[in-house]
mmCIF file of the N, C-alpha and C atoms, coordinates in Angstrom:
data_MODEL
# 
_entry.id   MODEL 
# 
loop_
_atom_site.group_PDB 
_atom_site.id 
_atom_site.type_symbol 
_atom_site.label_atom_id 
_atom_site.label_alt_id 
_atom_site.label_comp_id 
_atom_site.label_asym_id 
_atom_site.label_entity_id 
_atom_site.label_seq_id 
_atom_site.pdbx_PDB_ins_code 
_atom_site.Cartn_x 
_atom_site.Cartn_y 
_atom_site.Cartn_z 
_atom_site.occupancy 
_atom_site.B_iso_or_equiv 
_atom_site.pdbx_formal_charge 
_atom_site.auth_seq_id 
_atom_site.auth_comp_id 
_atom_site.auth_asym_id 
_atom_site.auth_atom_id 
_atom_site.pdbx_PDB_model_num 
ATOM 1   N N  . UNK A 1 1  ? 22.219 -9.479  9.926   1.00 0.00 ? 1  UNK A N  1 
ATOM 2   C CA . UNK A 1 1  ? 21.095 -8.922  9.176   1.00 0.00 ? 1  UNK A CA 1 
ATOM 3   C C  . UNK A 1 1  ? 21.179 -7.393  9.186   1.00 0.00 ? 1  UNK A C  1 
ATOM 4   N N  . UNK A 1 2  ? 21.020 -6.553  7.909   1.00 0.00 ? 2  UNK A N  1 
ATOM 5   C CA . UNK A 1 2  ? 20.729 -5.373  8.094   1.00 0.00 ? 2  UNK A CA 1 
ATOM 6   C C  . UNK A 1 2  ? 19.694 -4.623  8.109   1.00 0.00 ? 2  UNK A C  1 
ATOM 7   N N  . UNK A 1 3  ? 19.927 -3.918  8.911   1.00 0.00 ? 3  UNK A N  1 
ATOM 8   C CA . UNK A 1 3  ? 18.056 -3.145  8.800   1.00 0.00 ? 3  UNK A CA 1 
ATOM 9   C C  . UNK A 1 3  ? 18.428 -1.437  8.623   1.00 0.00 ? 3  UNK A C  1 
ATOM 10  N N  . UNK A 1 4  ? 17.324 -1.047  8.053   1.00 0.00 ? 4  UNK A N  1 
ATOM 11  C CA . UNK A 1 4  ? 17.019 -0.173  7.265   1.00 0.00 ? 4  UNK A CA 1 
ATOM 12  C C  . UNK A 1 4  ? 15.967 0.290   7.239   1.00 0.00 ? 4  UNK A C  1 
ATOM 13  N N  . UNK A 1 5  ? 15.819 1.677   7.499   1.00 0.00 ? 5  UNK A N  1 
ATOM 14  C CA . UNK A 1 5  ? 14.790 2.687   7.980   1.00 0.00 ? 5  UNK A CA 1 
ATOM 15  C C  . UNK A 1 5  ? 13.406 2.297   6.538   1.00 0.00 ? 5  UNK A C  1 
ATOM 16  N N  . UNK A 1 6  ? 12.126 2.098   6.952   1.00 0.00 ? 6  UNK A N  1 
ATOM 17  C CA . UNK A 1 6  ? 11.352 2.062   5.575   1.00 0.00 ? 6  UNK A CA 1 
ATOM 18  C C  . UNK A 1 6  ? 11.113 3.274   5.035   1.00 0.00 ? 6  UNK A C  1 
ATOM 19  N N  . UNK A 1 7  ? 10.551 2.922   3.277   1.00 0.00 ? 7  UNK A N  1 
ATOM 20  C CA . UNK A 1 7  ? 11.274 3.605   2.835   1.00 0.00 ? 7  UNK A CA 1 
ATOM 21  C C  . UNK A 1 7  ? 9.323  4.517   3.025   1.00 0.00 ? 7  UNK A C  1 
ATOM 22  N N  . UNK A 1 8  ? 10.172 5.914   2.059   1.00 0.00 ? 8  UNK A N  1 
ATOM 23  C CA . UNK A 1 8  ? 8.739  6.766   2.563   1.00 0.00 ? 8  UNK A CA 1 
ATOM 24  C C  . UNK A 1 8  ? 8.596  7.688   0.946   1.00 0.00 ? 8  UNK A C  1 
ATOM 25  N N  . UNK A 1 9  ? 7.363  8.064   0.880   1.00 0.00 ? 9  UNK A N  1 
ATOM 26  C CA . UNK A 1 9  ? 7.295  8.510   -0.152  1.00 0.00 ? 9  UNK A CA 1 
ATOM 27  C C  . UNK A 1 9  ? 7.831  9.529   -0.750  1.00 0.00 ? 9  UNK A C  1 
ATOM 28  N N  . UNK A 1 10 ? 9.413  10.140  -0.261  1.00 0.00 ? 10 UNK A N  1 
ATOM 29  C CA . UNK A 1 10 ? 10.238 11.026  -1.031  1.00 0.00 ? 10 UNK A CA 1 
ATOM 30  C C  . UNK A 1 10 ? 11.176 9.845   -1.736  1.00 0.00 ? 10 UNK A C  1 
ATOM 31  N N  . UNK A 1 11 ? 11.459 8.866   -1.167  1.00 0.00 ? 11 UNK A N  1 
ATOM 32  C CA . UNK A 1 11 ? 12.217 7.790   -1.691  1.00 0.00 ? 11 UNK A CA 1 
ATOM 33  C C  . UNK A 1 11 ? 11.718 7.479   -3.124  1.00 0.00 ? 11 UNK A C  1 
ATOM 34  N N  . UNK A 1 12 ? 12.657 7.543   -3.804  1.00 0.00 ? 12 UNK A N  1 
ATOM 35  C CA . UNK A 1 12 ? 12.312 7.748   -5.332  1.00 0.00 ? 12 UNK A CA 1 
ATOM 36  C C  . UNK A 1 12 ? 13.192 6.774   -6.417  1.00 0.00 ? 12 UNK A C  1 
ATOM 37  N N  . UNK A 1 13 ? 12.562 6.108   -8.006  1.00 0.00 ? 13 UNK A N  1 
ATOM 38  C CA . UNK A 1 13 ? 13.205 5.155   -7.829  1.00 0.00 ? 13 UNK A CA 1 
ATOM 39  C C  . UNK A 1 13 ? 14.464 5.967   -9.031  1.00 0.00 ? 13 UNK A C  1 
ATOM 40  N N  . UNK A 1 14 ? 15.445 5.240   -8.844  1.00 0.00 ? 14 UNK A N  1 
ATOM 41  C CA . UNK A 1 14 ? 16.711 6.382   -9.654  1.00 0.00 ? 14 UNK A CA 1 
ATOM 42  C C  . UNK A 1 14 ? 16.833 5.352   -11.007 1.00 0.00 ? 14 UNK A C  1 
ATOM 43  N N  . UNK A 1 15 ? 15.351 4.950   -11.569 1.00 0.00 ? 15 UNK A N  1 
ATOM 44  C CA . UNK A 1 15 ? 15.653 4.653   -12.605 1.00 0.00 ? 15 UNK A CA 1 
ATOM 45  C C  . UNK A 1 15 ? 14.502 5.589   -13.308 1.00 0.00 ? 15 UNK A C  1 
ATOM 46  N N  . UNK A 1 16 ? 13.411 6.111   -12.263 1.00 0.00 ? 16 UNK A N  1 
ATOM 47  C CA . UNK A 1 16 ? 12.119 6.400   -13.633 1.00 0.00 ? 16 UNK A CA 1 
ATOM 48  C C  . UNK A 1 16 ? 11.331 8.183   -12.476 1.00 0.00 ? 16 UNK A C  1 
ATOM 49  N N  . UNK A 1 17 ? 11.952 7.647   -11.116 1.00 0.00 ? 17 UNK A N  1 
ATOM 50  C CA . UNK A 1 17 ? 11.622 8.686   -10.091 1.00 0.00 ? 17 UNK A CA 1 
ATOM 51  C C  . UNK A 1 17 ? 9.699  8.334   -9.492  1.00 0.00 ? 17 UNK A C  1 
ATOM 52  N N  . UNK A 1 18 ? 9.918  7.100   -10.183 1.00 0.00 ? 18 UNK A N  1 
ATOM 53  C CA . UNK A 1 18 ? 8.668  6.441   -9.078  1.00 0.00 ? 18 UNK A CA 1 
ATOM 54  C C  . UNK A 1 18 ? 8.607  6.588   -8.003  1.00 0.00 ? 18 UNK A C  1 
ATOM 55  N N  . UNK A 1 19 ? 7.840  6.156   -6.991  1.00 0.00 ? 19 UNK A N  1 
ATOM 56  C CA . UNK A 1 19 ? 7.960  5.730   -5.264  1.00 0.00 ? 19 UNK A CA 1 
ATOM 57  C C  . UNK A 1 19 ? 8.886  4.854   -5.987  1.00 0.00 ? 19 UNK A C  1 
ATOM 58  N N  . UNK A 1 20 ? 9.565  5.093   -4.833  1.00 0.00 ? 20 UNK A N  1 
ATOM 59  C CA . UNK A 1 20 ? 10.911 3.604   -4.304  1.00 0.00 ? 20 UNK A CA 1 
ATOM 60  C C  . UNK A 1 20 ? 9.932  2.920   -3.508  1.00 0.00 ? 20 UNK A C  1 
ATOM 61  N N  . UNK A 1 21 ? 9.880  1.521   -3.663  1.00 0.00 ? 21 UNK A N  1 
ATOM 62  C CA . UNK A 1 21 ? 9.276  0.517   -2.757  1.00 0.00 ? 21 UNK A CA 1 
ATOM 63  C C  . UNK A 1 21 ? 10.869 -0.853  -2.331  1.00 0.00 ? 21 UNK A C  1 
ATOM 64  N N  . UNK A 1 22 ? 11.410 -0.694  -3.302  1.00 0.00 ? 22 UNK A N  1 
ATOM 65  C CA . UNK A 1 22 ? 12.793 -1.686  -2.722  1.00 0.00 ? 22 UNK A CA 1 
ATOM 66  C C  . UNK A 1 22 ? 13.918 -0.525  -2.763  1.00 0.00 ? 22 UNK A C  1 
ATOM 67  N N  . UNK A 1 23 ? 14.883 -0.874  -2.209  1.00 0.00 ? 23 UNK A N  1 
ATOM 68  C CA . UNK A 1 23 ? 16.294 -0.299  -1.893  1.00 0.00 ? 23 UNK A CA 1 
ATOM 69  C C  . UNK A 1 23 ? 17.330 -1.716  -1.588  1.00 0.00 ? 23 UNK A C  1 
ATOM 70  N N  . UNK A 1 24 ? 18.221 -1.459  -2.689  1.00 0.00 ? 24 UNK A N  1 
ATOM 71  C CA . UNK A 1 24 ? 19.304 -2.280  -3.006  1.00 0.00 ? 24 UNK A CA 1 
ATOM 72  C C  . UNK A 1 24 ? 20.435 -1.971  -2.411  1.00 0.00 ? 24 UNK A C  1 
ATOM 73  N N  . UNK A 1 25 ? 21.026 -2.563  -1.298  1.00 0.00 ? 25 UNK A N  1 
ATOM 74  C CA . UNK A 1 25 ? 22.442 -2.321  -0.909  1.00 0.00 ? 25 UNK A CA 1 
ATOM 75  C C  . UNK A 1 25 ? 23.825 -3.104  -1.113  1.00 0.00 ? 25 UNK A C  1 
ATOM 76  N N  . UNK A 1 26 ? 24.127 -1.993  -1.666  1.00 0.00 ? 26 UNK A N  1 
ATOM 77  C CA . UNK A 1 26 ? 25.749 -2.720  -2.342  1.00 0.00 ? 26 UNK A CA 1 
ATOM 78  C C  . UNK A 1 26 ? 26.888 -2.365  -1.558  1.00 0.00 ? 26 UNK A C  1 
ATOM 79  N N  . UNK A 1 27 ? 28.019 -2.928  -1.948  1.00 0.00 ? 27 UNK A N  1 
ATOM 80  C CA . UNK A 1 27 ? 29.221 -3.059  -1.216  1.00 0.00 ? 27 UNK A CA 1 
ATOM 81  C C  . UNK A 1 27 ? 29.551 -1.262  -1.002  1.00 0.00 ? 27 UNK A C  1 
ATOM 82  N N  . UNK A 1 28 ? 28.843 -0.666  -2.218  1.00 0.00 ? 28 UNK A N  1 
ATOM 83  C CA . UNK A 1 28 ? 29.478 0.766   -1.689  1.00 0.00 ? 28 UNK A CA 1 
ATOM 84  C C  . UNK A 1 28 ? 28.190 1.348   -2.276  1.00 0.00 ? 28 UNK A C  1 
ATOM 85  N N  . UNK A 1 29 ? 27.645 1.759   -1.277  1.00 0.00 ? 29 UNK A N  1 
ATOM 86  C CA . UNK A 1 29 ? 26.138 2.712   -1.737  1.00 0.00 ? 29 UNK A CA 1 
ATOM 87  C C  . UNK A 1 29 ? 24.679 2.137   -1.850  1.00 0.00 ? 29 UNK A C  1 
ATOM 88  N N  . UNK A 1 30 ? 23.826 2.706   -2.096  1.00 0.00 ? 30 UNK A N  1 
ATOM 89  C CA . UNK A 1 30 ? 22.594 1.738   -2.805  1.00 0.00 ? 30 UNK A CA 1 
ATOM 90  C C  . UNK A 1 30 ? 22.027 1.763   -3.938  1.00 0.00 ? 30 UNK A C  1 
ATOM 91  N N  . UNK A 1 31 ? 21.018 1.257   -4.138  1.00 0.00 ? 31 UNK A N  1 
ATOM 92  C CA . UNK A 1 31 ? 19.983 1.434   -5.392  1.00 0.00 ? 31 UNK A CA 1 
ATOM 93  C C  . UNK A 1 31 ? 18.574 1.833   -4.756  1.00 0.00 ? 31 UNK A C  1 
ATOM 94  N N  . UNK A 1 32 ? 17.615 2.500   -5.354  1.00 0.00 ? 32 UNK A N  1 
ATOM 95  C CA . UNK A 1 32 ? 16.029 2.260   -4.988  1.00 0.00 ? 32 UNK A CA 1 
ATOM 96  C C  . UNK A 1 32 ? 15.622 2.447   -6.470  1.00 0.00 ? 32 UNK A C  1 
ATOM 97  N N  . UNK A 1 33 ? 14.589 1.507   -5.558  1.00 0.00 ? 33 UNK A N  1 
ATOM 98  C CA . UNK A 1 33 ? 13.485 0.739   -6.803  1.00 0.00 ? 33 UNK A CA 1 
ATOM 99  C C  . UNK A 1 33 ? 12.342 0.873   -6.898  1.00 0.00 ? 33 UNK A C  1 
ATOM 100 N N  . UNK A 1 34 ? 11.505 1.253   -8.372  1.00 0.00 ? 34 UNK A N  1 
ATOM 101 C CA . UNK A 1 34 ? 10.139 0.832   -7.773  1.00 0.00 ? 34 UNK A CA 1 
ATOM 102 C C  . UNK A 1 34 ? 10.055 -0.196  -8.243  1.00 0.00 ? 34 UNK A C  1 
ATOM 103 N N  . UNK A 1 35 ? 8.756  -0.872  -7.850  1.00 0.00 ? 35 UNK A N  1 
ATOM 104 C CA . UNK A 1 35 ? 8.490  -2.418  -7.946  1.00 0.00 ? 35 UNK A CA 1 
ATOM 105 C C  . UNK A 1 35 ? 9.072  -2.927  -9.726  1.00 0.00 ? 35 UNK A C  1 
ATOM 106 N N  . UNK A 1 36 ? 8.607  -2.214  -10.511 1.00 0.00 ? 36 UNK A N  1 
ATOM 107 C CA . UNK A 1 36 ? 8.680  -2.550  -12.092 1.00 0.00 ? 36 UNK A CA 1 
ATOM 108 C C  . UNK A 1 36 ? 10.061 -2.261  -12.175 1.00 0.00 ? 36 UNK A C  1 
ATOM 109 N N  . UNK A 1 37 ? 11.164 -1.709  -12.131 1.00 0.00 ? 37 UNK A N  1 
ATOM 110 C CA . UNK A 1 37 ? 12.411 -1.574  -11.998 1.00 0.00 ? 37 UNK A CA 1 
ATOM 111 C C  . UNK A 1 37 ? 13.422 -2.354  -11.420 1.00 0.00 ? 37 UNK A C  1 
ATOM 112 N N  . UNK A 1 38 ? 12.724 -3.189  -10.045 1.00 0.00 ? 38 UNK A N  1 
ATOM 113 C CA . UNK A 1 38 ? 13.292 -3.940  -9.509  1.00 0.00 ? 38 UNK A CA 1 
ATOM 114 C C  . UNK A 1 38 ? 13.150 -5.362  -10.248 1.00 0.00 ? 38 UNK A C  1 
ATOM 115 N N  . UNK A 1 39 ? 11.729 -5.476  -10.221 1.00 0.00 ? 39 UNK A N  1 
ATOM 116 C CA . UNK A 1 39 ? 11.747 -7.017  -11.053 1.00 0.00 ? 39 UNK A CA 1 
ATOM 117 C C  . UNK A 1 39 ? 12.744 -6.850  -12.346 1.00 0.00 ? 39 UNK A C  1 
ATOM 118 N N  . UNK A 1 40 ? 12.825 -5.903  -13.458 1.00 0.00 ? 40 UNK A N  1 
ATOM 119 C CA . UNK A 1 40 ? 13.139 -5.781  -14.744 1.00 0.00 ? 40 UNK A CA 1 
ATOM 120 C C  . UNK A 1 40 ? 15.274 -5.868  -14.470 1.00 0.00 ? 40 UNK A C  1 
ATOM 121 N N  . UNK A 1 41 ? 15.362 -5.314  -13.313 1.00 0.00 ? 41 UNK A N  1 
ATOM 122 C CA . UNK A 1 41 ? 17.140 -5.358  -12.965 1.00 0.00 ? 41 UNK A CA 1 
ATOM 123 C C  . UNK A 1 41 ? 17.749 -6.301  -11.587 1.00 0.00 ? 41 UNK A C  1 
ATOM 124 N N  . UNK A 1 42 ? 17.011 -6.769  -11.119 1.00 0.00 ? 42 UNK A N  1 
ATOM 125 C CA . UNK A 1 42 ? 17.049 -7.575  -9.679  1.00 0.00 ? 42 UNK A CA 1 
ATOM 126 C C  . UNK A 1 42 ? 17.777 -8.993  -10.476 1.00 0.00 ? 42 UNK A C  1 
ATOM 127 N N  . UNK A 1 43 ? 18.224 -9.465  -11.488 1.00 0.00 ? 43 UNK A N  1 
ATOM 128 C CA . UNK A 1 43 ? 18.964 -10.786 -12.209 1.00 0.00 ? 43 UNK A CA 1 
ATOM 129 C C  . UNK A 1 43 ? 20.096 -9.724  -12.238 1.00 0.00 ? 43 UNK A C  1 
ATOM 130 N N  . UNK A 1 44 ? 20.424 -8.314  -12.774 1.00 0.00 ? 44 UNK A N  1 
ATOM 131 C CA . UNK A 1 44 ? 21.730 -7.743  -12.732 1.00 0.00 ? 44 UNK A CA 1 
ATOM 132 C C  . UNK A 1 44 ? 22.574 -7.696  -11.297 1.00 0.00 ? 44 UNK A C  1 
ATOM 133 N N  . UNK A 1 45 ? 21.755 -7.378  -10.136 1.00 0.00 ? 45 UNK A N  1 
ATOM 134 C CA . UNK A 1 45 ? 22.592 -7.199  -8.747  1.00 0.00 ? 45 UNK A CA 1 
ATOM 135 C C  . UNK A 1 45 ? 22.129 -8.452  -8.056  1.00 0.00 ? 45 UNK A C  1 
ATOM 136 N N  . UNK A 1 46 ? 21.725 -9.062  -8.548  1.00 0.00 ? 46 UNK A N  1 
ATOM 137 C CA . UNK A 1 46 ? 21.561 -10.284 -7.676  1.00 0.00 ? 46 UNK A CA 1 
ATOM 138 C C  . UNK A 1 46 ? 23.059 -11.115 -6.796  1.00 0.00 ? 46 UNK A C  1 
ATOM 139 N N  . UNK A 1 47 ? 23.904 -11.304 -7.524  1.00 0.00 ? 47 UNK A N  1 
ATOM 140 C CA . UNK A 1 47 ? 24.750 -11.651 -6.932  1.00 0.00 ? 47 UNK A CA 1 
ATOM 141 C C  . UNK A 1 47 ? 25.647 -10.361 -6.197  1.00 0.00 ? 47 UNK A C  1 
ATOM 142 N N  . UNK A 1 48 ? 25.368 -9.201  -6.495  1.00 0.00 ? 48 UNK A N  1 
ATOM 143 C CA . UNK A 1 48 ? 26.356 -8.000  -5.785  1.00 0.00 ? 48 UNK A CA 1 
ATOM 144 C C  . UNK A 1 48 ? 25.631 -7.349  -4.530  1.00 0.00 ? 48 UNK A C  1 
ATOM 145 N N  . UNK A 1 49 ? 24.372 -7.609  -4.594  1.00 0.00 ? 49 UNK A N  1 
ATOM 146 C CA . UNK A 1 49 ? 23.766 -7.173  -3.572  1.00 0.00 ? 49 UNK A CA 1 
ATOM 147 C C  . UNK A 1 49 ? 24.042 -7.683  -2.347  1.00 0.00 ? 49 UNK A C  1 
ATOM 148 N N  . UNK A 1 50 ? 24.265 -6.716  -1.272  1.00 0.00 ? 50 UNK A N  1 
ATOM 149 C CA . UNK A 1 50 ? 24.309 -7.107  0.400   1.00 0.00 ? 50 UNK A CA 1 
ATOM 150 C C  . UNK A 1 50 ? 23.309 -6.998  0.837   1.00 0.00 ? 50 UNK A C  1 
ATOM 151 N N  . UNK A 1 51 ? 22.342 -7.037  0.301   1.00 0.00 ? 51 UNK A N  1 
ATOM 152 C CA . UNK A 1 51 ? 21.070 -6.732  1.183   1.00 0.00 ? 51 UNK A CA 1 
ATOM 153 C C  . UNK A 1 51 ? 19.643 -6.010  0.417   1.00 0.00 ? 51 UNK A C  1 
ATOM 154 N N  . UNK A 1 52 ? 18.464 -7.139  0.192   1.00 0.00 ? 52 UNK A N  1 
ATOM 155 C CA . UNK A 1 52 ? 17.584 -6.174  -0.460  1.00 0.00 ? 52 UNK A CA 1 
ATOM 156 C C  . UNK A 1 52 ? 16.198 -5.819  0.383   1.00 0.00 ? 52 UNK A C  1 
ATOM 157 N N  . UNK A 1 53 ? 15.859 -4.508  0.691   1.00 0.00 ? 53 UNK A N  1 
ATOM 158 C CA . UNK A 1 53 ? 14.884 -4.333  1.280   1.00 0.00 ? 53 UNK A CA 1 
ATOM 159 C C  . UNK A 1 53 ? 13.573 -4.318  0.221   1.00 0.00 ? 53 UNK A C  1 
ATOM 160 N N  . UNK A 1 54 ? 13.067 -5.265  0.092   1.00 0.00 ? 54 UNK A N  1 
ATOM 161 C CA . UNK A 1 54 ? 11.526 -5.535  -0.933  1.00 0.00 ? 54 UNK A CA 1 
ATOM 162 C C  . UNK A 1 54 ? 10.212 -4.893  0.291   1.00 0.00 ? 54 UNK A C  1 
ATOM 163 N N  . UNK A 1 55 ? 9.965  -3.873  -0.101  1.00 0.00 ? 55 UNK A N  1 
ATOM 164 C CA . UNK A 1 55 ? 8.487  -3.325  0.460   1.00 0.00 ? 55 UNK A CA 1 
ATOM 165 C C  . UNK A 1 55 ? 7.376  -3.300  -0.619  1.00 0.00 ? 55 UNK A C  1 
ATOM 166 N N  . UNK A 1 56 ? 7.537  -4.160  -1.716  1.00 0.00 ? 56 UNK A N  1 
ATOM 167 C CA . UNK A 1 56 ? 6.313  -4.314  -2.679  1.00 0.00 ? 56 UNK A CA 1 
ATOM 168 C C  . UNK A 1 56 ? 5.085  -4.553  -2.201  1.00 0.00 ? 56 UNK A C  1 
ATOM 169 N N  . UNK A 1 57 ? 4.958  -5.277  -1.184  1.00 0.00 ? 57 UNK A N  1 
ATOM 170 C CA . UNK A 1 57 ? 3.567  -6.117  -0.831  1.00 0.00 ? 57 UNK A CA 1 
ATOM 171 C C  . UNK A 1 57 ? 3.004  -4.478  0.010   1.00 0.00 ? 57 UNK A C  1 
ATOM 172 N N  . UNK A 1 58 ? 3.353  -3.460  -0.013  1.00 0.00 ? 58 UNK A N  1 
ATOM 173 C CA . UNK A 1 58 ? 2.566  -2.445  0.586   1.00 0.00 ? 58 UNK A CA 1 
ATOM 174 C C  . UNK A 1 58 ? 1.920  -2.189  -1.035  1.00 0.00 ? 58 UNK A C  1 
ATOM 175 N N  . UNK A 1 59 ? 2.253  -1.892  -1.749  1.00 0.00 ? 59 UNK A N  1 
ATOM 176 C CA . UNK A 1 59 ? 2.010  -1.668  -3.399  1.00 0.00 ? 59 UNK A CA 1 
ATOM 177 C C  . UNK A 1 59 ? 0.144  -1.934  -3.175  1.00 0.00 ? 59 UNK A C  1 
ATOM 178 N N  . UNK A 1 60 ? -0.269 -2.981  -2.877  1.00 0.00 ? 60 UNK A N  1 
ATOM 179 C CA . UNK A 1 60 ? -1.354 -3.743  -2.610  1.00 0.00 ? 60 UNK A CA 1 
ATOM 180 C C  . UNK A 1 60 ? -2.024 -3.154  -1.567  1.00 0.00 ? 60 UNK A C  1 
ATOM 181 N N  . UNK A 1 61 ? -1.842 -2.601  -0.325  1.00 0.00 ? 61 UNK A N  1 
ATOM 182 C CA . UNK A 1 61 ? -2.014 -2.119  1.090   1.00 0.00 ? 61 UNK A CA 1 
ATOM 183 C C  . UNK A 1 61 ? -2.170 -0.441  0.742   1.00 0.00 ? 61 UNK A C  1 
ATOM 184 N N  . UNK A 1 62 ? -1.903 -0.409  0.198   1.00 0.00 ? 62 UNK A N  1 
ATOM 185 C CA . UNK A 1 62 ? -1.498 1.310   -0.611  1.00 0.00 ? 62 UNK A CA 1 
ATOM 186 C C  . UNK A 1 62 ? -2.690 1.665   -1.622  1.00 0.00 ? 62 UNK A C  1 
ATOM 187 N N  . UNK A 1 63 ? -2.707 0.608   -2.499  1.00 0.00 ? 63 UNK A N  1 
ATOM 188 C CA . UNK A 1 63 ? -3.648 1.205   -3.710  1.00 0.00 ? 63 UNK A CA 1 
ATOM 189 C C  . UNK A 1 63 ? -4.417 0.151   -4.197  1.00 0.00 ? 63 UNK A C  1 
ATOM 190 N N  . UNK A 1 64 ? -4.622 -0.727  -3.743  1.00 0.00 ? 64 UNK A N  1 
ATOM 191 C CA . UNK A 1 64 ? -5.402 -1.849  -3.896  1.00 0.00 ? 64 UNK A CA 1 
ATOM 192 C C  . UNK A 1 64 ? -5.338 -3.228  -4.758  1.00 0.00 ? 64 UNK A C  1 
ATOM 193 N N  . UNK A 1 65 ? -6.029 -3.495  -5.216  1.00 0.00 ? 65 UNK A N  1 
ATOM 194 C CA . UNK A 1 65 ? -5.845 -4.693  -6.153  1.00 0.00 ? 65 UNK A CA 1 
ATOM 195 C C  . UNK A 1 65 ? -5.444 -4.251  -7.457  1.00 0.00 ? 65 UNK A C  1 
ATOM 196 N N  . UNK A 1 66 ? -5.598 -3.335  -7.999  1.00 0.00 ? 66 UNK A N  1 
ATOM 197 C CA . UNK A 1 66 ? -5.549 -2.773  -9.321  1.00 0.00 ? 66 UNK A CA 1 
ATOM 198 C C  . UNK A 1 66 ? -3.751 -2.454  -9.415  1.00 0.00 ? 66 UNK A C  1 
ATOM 199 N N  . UNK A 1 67 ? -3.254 -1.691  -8.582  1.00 0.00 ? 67 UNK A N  1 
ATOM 200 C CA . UNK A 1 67 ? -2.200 -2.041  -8.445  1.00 0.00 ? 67 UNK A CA 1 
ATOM 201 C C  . UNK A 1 67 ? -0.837 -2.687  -8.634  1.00 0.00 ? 67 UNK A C  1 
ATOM 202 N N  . UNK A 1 68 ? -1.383 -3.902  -8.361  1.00 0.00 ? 68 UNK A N  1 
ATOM 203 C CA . UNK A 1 68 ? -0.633 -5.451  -8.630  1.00 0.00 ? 68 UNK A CA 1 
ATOM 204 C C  . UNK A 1 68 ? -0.668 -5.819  -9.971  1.00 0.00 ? 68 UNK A C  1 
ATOM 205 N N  . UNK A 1 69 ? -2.039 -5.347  -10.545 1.00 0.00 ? 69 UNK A N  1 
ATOM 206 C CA . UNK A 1 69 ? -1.789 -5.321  -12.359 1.00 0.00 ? 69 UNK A CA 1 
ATOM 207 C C  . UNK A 1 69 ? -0.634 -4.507  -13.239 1.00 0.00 ? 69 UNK A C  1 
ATOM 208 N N  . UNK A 1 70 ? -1.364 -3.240  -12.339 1.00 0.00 ? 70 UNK A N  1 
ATOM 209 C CA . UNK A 1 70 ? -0.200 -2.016  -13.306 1.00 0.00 ? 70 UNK A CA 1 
ATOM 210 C C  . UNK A 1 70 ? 1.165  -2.157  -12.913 1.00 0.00 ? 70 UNK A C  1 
ATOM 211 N N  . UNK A 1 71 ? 1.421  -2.877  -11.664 1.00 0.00 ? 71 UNK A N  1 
ATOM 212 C CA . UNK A 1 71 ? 3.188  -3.115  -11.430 1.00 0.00 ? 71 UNK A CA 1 
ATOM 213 C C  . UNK A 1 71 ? 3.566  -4.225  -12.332 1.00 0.00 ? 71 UNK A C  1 
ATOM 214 N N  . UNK A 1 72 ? 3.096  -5.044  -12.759 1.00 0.00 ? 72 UNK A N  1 
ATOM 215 C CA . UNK A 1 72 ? 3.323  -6.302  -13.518 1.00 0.00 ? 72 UNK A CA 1 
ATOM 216 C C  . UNK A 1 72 ? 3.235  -6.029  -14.741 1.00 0.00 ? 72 UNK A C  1 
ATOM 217 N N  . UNK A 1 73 ? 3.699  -4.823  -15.242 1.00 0.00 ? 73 UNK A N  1 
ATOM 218 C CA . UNK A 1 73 ? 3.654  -4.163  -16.535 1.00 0.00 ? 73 UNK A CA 1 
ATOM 219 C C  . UNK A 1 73 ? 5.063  -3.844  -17.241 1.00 0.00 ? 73 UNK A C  1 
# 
């Protein structure tokens, strides 16, 4: 199993520069994600990924119920 420091709010996602809430690790390097980025590309690295750290469920813990709407966008 790999573990991996959580992620913190400079972690940014390198598709839109959201919070990163997931980080994708591949055979050489990573990805970070925010939640809407990850769901929309997570069928592309699914099989290349070594490892995905999903911290979405803070998304909810963070900013409340409202939240969980606007990520599902």
């Amino acid at each position: 199993m790999t573990t991996t420091e959580p992620l913190t709010v400079a972690d940014r996602c390198d598709r839109c520069g959201a919070q990163a809430y997931v980080r994708v690790l591949l055979p050489v390097g990573e990805l970070l994600f925010c939640a809407h980025h990850y769901r929309a590309h997570a069928p592309k690295f699914a099989d290349v990924a070594t490892h995905v750290q999903d911290e979405t469920d803070r998304l909810l813990a963070e900013h409340g119920a409202g939240a969980g709407a606007a990520a599902a966008r």
